[in-house]
C-alpha positions in Angstrom: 0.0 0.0 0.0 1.1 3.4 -0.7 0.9 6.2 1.4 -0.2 9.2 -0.6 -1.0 11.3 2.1 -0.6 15.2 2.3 2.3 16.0 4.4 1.3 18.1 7.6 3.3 21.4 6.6 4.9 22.2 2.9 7.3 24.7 2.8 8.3 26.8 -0.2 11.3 29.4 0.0 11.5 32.0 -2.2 14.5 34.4 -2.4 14.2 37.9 -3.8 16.2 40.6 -4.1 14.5 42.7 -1.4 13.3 39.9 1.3 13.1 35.9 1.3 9.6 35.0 1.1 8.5 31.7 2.9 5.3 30.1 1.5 3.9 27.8 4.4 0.9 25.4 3.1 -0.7 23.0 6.2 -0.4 23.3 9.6 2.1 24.5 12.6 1.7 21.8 14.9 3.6 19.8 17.1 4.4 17.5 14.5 5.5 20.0 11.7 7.0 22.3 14.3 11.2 20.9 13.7 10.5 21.2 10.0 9.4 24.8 10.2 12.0 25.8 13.0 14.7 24.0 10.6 13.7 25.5 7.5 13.1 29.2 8.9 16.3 29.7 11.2 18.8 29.5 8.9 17.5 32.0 7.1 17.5 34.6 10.0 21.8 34.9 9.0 21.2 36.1 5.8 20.4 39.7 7.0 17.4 40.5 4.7 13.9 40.2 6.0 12.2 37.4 6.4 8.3 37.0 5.6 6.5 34.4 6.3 2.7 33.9 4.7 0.9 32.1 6.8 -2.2 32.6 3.7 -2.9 28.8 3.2 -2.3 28.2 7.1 -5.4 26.0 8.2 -3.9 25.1 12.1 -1.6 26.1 14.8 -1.0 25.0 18.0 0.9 26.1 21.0 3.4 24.5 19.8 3.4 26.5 17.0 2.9 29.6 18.6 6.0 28.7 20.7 8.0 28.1 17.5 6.7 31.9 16.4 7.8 33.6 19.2 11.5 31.5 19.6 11.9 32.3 15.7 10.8 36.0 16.1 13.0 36.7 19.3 16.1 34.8 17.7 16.1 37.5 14.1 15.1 40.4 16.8 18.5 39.3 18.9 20.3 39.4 15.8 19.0 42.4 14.7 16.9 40.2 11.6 13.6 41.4 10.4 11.3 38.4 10.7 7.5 38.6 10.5 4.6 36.7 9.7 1.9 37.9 6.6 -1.3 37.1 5.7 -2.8 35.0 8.6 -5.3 33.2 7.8 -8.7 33.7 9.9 -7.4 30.7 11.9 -4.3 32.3 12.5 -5.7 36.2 12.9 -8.1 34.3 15.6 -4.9 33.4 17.5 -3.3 36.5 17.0 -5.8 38.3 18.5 -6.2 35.9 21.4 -2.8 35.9 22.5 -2.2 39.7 21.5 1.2 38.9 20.1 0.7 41.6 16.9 3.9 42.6 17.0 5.3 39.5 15.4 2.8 40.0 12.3 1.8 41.9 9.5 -1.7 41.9 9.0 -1.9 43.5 5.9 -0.9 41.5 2.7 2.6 41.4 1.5 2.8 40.4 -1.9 5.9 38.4 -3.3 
């Protein structure tokens, strides 16, 4: 039998000239949470802001909002521009529950 399942989290990243764009399709969960940390903290060295669209976002956990807020801190510390676009109403629920706006842009950035 083949397993043709969806992964939990598909990442796309996209490097322009200005800013990398990160493309995140699925959910920020416990599960998916090393794969997002792995792919996104690397990219805090290459001094150009970081944008994360969180668009096709359907879940996060606390996890996940843990992951937000370690990735955030860590480009803040190292004087990196990292924030988070586009929420999904999921995720714009959550930001508005734990009040942590200041990690997000809530208006659209466009790639």
């Amino acid at each position: 039998m083949v397993n043709t399942a969806t992964p939990i989290l598909q990442l796309e990243v996209e490097r322009q000239p200005a800013m990398t764009l990160v493309h995140c399709v699925g959910k920020v969960i416990i599960e998916s949470c090393t794969l997002f940390s792995t792919t996104i903290r690397p990219l805090i060295s290459e001094a150009k802001p970081i944008r994360v669209d969180l668009s096709k976002v359907t879940q996060v956990d606390s996890v996940g909002i843990g992951t937000f807020v370690s990735l955030w801190a860590s480009a803040k510390n190292n004087g990196g521009d990292l924030k988070f676009s586009n929420p999904s109403p999921q995720v714009r629920d959550l930001v508005e529950i734990t009040r942590l706006h200041d990690m997000f842009e809530l208006a659209e950035t466009r790639g």
